[in-house]
N, C-alpha and C positions, 0 to 999 in steps of 0.2 A: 504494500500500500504506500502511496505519497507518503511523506513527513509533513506535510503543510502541519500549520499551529492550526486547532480548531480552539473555538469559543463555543461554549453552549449557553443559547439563548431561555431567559425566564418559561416560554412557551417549549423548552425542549429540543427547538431544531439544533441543529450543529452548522454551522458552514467553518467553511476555510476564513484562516485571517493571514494576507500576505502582505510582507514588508511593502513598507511607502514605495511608490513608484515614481519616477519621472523623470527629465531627461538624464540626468546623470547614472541611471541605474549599473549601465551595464560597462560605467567607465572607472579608472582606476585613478588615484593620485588626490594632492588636495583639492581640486578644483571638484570632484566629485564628495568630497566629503564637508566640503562648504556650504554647499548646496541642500545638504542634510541638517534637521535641525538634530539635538542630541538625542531625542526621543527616537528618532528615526533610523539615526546611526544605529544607537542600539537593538533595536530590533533586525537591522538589514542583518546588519553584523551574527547574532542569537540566530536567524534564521539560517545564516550559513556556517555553524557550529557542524552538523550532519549532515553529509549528503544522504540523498534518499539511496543509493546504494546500501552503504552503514547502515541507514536504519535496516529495510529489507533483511540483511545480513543479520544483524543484532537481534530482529524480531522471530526468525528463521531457523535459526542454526540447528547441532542435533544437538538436545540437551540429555542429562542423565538424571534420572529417578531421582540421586543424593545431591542434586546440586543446589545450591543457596542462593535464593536470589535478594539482594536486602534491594524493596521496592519502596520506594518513598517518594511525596511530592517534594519538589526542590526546597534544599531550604529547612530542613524535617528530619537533620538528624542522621543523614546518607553516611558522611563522613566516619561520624562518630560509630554506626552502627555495625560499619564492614571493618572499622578498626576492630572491633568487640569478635566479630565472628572469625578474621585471622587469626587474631591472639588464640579465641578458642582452639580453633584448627591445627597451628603451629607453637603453641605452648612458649610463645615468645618471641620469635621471629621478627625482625626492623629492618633486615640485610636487603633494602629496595630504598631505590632514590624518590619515587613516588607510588603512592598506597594501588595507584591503578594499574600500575606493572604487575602487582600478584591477585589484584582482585579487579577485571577488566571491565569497561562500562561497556554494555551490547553494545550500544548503536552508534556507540564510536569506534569501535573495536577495530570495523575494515577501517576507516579513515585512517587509524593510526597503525595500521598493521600488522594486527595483534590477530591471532587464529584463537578464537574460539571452542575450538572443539578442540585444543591440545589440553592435556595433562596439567595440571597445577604443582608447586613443589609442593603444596599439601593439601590434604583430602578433608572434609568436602571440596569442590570446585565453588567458588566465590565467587559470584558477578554485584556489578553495582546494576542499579534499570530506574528512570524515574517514566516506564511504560505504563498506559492504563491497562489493565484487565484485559480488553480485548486484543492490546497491542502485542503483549509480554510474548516471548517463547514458552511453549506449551511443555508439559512433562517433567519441571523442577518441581524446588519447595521455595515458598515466598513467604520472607520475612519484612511485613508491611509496618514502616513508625511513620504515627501521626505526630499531628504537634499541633498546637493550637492555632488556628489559622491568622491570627494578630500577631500574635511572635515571629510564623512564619512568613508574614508578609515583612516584616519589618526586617529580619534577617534577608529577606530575598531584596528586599532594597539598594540594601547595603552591598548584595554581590554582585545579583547583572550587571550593572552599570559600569562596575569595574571590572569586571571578566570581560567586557566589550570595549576597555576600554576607554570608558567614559569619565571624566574626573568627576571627579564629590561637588555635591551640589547643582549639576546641570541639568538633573532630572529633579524637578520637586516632588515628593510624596505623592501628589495632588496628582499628576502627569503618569508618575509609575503605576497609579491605580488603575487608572484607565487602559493602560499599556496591559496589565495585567488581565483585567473584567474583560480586554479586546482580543486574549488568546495569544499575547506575545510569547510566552511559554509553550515550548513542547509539548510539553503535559498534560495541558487545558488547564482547567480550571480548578483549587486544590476542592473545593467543595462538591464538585460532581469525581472526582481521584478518591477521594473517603468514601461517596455514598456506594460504588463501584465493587472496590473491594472490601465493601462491609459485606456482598452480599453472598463474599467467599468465607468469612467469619470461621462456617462450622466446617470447613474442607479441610481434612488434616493435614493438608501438605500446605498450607497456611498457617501464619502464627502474627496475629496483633502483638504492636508494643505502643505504648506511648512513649513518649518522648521525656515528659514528666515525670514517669516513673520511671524510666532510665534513671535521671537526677535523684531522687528520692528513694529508691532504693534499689541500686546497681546489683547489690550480690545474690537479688533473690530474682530478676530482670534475668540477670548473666546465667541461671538455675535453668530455667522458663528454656531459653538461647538453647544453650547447652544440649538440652532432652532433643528441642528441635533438629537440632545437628548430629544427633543420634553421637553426641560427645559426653566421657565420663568427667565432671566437675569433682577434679581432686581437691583437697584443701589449698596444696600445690600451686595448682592451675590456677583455680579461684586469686589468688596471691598475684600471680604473673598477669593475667587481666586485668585485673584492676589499676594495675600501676602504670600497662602501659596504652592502656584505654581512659587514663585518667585528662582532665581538662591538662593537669601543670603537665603531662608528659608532652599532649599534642603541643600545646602551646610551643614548649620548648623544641622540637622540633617540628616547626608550621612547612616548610618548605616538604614533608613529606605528606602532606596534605595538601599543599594548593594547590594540582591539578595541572604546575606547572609543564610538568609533561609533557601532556595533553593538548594544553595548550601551542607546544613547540610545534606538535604535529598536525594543530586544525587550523594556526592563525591564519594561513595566507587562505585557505578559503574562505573563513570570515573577511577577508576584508582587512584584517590588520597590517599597518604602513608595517614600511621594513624596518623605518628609522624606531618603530616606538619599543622599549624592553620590557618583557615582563614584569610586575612591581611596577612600575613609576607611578598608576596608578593602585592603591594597596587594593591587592584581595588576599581573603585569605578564609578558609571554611574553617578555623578554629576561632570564632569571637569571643566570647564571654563567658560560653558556658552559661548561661545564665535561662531563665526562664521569665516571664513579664515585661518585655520591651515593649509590649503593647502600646506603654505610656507615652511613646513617641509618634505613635497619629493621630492626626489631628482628627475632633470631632466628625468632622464630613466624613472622613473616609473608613474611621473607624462606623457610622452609620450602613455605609455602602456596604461593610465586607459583612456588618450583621443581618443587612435584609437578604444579600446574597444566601448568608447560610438558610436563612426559612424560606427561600425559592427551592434550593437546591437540595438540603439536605435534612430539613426538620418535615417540609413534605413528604417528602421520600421514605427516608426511615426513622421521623418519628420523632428525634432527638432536638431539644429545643434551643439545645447551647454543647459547646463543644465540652462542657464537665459532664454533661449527662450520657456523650459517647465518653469520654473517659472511665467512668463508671461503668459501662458497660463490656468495655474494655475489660475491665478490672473482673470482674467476675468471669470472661473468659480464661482471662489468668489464673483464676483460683482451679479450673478445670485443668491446666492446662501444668500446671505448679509439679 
């Protein structure tokens, strides 16, 4: 299937949403990137992150029974999550310049070279996917973290923009919300991305986590993980995870998370001038750690992303506020413990 970003409309349709068009599109240099405003840039730019090849590839491949797939909406804890399931897997392992060398994102995978269907140095086989439901490769086990969709807008703020590129401040909140509600993301939309794979919940080769309860308690979280990965939680192990799944570890070593990699091998089909180096604008998938940044949007948009949720996903399945999936959440946890 195409890549196009879709948006899903309050009435349900879906259409495609394609980067700004006009005459500069199909030109290179700044004379075409002038002509862009920064909102545009970065979308042009996020749209050519995958070629529709890579996706096809990534969406495709031949998967195995045991294989992991940590599935989240951007923004939602991806990072933090395939750190947690190496460590399981490898009892310690760091010997990689970036986390996506041993744990490969599908549908960048051909883009960047990477064969899929080889062997991992450790078993299970680990993919990143921030695929819907229908998108994913069939035949794995999908390990899905939510996060609460204000956090996770707020964290995704903070990334696109400078994952394309863009410096701090060019996009307002106000601008990115739109860019978001318009399908800028791969992903679609994180509220129709939850109600999706809720409705895999009781499929055993699924496993909910929160994100929250990641933060709040890791060691019974990493238990939950574990079973799923058909891996034994020594006392051991438990020890070795924690420390190197821990915020101060990633922190201190952030360049094995930012995707820098990755990025060496999509820029020029995004778009990216040769002159510009990774970092000059800061990204970086380890921030805070933290949970509640909500408090950084402004009224309007924090109104926007609450009537989204009761179009999209209090209709649907029921839940009036993102605690009331969390809680629900949680009780599959206790099944699942």
């Amino acid at each position: 299937m195409a890549c196009e970003p879709t948006s899903v409309e309050p009435d349900g349709q879906t259409q495609a949403v394609h980067a700004p068009q006009n005459d500069a599109e199909n030109q290179t240099g700044d004379v075409a990137v002038c002509e862009l405003s920064p909102l545009e840039l970065m979308a042009k730019r996020n749209k050519g992150m995958h070629s529709k090849m890579s996706c096809e590839y990534g969406q495709h491949f031949k998967t195995r029974p045991t294989d992991i797939f940590v599935v989240t909406y951007p923004k939602c804890g991806t990072t933090w999550m395939t750190q947690i399931c190496h460590q399981l897997r490898s009892g310690g392992h760091t010997e990689f310049e970036e986390i996506a060398e041993v744990c490969p994102w599908d549908i960048l995978a051909y883009d960047c070279g990477w064969d899929l269907n080889a062997d991992h140095l450790f078993n299970p086989r680990v993919f990143k996917s921030h695929e819907r439901v229908a998108d994913i490769a069939k035949g794995g086990r999908y390990i899905h973290v939510c996060r609460d969709p204000e956090d996770a807008f707020v964290s995704f703020y903070h990334f696109l923009p400078a994952w394309a590129g863009v410096p701090p401040g060019q996009i307002t909140v106000e601008e990115f919300a739109s860019a978001v509600f318009g399908g800028v993301s791969h992903s679609g939309g994180i509220w129709d991305f939850y109600t999706e794979w809720w409705e895999k919940r009781d499929d055993p080769n699924v496993l909910w986590v929160c994100y929250e309860d990641l933060k709040s308690d890791l060691p019974f979280q990493l238990g939950r993980i574990a079973k799923f990965m058909g891996i034994e939680l020594t006392d051991e192990l438990l020890k070795i995870v924690l420390e190197y799944s821990s915020f101060s570890y990633m922190e201190a070593h952030k360049a094995q998370f930012d995707e820098h990699v990755v990025f060496g091998k999509v820029r020029d089909q995004m778009g990216i001038p040769s002159e510009y180096v990774f970092g000059d604008v800061s990204v970086s998938k380890v921030r805070s750690g933290k949970t509640g940044s909500k408090t950084e949007i402004p009224e309007e948009v924090s109104e926007m992303l609450r009537n989204r949720w009761d179009v999209s996903v209090k209709a649907k399945i029921g839940f009036s506020t993102y605690g009331e999936l969390r809680d629900a959440v949680a009780s599959l946890g206790k099944e699942t413990a």
